[in-house]
C-alpha positions, -999 to +999 in steps of 0.1 A: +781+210-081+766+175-077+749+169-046+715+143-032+696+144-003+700+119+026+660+116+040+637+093+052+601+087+046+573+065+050+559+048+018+521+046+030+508+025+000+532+001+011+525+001+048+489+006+042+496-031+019+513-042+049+488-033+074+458-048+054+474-082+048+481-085+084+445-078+092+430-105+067+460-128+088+447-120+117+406-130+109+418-157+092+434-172+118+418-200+139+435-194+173+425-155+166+385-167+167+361-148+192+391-126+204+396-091+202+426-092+185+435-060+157+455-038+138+447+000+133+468+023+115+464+066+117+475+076+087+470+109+105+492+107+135+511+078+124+503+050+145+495+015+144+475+006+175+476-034+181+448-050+204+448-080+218+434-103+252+468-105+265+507-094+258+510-131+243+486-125+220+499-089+210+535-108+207+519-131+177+501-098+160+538-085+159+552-116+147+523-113+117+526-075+114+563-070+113+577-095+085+545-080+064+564-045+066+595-063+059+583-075+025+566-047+010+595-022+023+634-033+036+638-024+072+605-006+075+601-025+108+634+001+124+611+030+119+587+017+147+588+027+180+570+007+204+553+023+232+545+008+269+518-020+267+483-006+282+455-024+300+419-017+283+389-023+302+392-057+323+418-085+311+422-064+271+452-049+261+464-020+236+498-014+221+506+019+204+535+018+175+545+052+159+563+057+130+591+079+126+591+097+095+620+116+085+656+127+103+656+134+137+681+161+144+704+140+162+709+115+136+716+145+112+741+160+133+754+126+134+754+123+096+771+154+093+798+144+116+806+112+104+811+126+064+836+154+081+851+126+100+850+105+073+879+121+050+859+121+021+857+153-003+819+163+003+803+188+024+770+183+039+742+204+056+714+199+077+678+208+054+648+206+079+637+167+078+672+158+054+707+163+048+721+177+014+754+164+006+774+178-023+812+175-034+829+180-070+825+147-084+798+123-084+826+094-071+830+114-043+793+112-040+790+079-041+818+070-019+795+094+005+767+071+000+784+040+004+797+053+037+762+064+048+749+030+040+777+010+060+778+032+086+745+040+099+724+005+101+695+008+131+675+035+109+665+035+074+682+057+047+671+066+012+692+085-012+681+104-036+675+137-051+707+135-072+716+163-090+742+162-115 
């Protein structure tokens, strides 16, 4: 029976990439000169922490940061979630970003719901971090796919896994 995994998952060369290039931005930049102004990423935990002298200046490390992810990965940026701004010792501020790495289990139930909804001839299951989809036909399949893709816009999607 042919079936493929609905998942999610960060690429880290490419956000590592991304990460980098905004860094060499950010030195490179004139109005950056004598600040305090960075990006650090945890692979570990991960989190990109931005510092900066002031939310205006975090504002323009996001404005640097963000279409860097864009390029190297399609709506990488809807994986962030941005946490409340903090004050660092005096007038210096901090930013944390984490990353959301795989299927929450809301947005799997809600996966699930929508392909019984849906009409289409495909069954699906919740697997950990993923949802396996199968049906008779690999149409069917893709119809699924399609659906997913239309449907389901604030979070990205990758398909694959396809077993024949």
């Amino acid at each position: 029976m042919p079936s493929f995994d609905v998942s999610s998952e960060v690429n880290m060369a490419n956000l590592t990439n991304s990460i980098d290039v905004a860094s060499r931005t950010i030195i490179n930049r004139y109005d950056f000169k004598g600040t305090t102004a960075k990006v650090e990423f945890s692979e570990k935990e991960l989190t990109i922490t931005l510092y900066g002298d002031s939310d205006f200046q975090l504002g323009q490390i996001k404005d640097i940061l963000l279409p860097a992810m864009e390029k190297k990965e399609a709506d990488s940026s809807k994986r962030i979630d941005p946490q409340d701004i903090q004050t660092v010792s005096g007038n210096k501020v901090k930013q944390l970003l984490k990353l959301k790495s795989g299927i929450d289990t809301e947005l799997a139930k809600k996966i699930v719901k929508m392909l019984k909804d849906s009409g289409l001839k495909v069954q699906s299951a919740i697997q950990g971090e993923s949802v396996r989809v199968s049906g008779a036909k690999r149409d069917n399949l893709q119809d699924a796919i399609a659906f997913i893709k239309k449907s389901i816009t604030d979070f990205p999607l990758e398909f694959g896994n396809f077993r024949d």
